[in-house]
C-alpha positions in Angstrom: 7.7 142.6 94.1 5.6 143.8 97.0 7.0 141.1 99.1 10.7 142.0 98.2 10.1 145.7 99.1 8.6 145.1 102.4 11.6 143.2 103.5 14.2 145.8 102.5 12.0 148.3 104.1 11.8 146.9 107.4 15.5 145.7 107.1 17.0 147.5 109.9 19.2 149.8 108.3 16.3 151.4 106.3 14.4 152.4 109.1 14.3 155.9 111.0 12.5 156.6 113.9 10.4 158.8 114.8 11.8 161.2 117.5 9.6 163.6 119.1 10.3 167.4 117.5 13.3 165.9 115.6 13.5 164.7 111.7 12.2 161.7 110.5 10.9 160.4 107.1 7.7 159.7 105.5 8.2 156.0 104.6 7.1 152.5 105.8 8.1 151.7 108.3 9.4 153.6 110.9 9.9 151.0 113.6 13.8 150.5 114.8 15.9 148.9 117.8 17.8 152.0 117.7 17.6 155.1 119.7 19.3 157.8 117.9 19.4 161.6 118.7 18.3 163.8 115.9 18.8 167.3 116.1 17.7 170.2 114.0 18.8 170.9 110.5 22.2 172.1 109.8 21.3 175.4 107.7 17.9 176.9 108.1 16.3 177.3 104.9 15.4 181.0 105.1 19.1 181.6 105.6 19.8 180.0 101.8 17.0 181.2 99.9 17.6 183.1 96.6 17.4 186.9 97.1 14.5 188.6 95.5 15.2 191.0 92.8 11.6 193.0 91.7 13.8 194.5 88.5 14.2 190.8 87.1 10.9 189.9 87.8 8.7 191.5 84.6 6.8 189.0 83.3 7.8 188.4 79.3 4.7 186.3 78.3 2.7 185.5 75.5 -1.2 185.3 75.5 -1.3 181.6 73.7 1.1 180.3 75.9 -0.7 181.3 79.3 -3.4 179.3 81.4 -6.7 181.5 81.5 -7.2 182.6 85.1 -10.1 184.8 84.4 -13.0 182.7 85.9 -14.9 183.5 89.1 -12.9 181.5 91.3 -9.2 180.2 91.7 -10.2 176.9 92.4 -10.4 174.6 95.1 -7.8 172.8 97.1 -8.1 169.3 98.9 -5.8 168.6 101.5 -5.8 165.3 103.0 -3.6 165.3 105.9 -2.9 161.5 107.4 -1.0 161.5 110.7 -2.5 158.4 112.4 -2.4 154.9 111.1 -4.2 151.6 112.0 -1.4 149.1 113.8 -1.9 147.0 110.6 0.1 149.1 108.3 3.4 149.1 110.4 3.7 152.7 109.9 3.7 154.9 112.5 2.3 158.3 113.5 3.5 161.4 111.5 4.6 164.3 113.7 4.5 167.5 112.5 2.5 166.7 109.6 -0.3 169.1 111.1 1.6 171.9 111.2 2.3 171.6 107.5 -1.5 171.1 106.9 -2.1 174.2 108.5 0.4 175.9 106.4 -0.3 174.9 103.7 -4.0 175.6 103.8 -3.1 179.9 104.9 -1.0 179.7 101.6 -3.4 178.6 99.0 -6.4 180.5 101.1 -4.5 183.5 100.4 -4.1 182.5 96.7 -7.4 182.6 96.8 -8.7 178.7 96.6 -11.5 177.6 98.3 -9.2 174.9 100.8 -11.1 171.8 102.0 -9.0 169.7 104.4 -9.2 166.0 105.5 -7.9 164.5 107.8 -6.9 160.6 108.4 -8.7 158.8 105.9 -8.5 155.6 104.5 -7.7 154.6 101.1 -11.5 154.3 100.3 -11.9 157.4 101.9 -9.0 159.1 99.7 -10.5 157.6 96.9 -14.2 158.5 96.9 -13.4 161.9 98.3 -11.1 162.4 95.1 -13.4 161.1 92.7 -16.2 163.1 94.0 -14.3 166.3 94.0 -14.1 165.4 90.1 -17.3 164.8 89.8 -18.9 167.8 90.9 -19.0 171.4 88.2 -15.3 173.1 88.0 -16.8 175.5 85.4 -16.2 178.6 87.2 -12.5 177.6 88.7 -9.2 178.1 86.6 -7.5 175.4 88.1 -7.8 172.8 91.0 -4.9 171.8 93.4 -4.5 168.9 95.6 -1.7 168.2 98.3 -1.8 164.4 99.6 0.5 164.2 103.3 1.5 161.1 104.2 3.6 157.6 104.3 4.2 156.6 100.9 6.8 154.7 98.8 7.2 154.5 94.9 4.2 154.9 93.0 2.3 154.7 96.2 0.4 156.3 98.9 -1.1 155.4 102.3 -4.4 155.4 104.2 -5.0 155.3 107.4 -5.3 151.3 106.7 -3.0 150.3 103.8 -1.6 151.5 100.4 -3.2 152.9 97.4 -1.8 153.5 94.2 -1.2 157.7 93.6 -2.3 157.3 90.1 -5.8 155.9 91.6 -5.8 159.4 93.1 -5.0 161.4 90.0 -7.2 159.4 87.3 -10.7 160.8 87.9 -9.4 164.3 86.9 -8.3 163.2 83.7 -9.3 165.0 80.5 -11.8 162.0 79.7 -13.5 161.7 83.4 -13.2 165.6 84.5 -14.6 167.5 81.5 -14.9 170.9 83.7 -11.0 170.7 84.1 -10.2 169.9 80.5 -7.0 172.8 79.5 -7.1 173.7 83.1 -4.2 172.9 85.2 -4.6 170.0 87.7 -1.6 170.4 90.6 -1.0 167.8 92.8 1.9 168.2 95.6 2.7 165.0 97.3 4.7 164.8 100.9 5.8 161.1 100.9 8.9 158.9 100.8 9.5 157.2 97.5 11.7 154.4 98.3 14.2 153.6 101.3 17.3 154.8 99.7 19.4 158.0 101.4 21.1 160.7 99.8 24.3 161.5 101.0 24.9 164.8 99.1 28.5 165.7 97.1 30.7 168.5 97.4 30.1 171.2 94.4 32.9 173.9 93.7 30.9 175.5 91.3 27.4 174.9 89.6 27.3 175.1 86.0 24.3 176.6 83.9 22.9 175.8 81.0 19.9 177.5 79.1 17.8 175.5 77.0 14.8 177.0 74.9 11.3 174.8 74.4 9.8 175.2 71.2 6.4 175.9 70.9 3.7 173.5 69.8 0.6 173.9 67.1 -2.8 174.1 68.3 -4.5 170.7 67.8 -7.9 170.1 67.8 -7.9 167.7 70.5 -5.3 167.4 73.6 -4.7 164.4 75.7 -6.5 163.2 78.5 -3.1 163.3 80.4 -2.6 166.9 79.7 -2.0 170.0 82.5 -1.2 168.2 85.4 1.5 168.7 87.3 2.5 166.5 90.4 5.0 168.0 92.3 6.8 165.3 94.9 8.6 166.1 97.8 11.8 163.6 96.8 13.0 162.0 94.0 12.2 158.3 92.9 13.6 155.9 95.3 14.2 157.8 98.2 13.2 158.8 102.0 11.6 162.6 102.6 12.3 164.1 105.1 10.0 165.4 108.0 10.3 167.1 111.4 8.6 166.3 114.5 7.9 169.7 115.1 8.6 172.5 112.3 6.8 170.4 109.8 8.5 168.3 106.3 11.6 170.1 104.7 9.5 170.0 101.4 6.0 171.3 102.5 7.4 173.9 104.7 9.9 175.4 101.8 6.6 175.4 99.4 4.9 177.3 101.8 7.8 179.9 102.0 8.4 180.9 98.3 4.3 180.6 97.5 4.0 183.0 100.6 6.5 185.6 99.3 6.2 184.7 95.5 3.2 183.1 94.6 1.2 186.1 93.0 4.4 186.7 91.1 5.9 183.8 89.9 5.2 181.5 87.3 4.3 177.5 89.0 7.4 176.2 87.3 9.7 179.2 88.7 8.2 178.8 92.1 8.9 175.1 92.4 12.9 175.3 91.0 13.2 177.5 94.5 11.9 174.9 96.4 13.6 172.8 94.7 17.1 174.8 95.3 15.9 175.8 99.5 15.1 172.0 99.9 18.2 170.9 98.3 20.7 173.9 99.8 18.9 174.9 103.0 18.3 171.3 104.8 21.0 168.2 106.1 20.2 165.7 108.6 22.2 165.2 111.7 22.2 162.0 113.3 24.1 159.7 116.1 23.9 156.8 113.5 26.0 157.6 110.5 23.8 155.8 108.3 21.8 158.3 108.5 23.7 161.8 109.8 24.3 163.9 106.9 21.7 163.5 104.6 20.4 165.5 101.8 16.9 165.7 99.8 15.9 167.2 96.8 12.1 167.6 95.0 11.0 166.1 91.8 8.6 167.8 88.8 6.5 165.5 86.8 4.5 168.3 84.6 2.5 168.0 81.8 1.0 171.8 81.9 1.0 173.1 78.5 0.8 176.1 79.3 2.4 178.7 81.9 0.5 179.6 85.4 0.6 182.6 87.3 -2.0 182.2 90.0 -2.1 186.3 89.4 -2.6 187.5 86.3 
């Protein structure tokens, strides 16, 4: 299987390079003949974002169905930030991937984690760091948070020297190897491509709405090990994200935007549907090479929080 993706992903037509302040994409590999002209996106994101209404914002919530936040800290954050790769990997050097590190760290300092960044590591590196993180005493934090920048494809992330599995990454927080975290939410936000595939976006004449209720559960006297994470990825299974040289990834840097103006207000699930929608509504690739000119990107939710989060309570 490995073999088969490799090929398609260094096919030519699945490759984007990496322009200097342009946009680009966080998948392997970014090597091409061509020499295309990117330019910036065609609607800034702050231009489409939903307008704030503080009379719709009261909270309607009930105490059993709320993640305690009352502990002495927030929690910490781990950031590992790779921009540089060995030549072995085929992938090349991630532009503005710092300036979305740097980002990202002001917004959950100012949530109030404790924000630990590293930078190029390997997949040992990524691994060991992780798994120490778990190790150590969470019983004064309500929550921990982790945001992984990099090359990636499906199921997979890279080091600085190859490709480790994303679940490798998430395991040692589980409810069975993290005991300090068990009922707390675990959030993971992951900037990488997911595949090779582009999407080219359709023409909507209206959006249609639909309301749908979850039902509550009974309390159990155990929960599973899988419980209260939430990984948060910047595109859907199978495709390219989408980064620029200079202003940072489309996903990252819309995150950053609504946790900045809404993160002490909204709940987790609220704030990542307007990332979702400014990802989806505010960004579109140009490009000389139609294969890639035009292109649209939208975030994926994988949660398993029982619960609902307000950083603020």
């Amino acid at each position: 299987m490995d073999s088969a993706l490799d090929k398609m992903e260094t096919s030519e037509a699945a490759c984007v390079p990496d322009m200097e302040g342009g946009d680009t994409t966080d998948a392997r590999p970014d090597r091409s003949a061509r020499s295309p002209v990117i330019t910036n996106s065609k609607k800034k994101a702050k231009e489409l974002s939903p307008a704030s209404s503080t009379n719709i914002q009261q909270r309607f919530v009930a105490q059993p169905y709320l993640y305690n936040m009352n502990y002495a800290h927030v929690g910490k954050c781990v950031i590992i930030n790779n921009e540089n790769f060995q030549r072995s990997t085929g992938v090349a050097t991630r532009s503005g991937t710092s300036k979305d590190a740097q980002d990202i760290q002001n917004c959950f300092q100012n949530l109030g984690f404790q924000v630990f960044i590293k930078k190029d590591q390997t997949c040992e590196e990524m691994e060991a760091l992780l798994k120490k993180v778990a190790e150590e005493d969470h019983s004064d934090n309500a929550c921990f948070a982790c945001v992984l920048l990099s090359h990636g494809k499906e199921g997979i992330i890279y080091g600085t020297d190859g490709m480790i599995p994303i679940k490798d990454l998430t395991t040692p927080f589980r409810g069975d190897r993290c005991r300090t975290l068990v009922g707390k939410p675990k959030l993971f936000f992951i900037q990488a491509c997911r595949g090779t595939q582009l999407d080219t976006g359709i023409e909507a004449d209206a959006a249609s709405d639909s309301d749908s209720e979850d039902e509550g559960t009974s309390p159990k006297n155990k929960i599973p090990v899988e419980a209260d994470f939430l990984l948060a990825y910047s595109t859907v299974e199978g495709y390219y994200a989408w980064r620029n040289g200079k202003r940072g990834s489309w996903f990252i840097q819309s995150l950053c935007k609504v946790l900045t103006e809404h993160g002490r207000q909204l709940e987790i699930m609220h704030i990542l549907t307007r990332v979702n929608f400014m990802v989806a509504t505010g960004y579109e690739s140009e490009h000389t090479d139609p294969d890639f000119d035009k292109k649209k990107q939208v975030p994926c939710i994988t949660s398993m929080l029982t619960k609902e989060l307000y950083f603020q309570t």
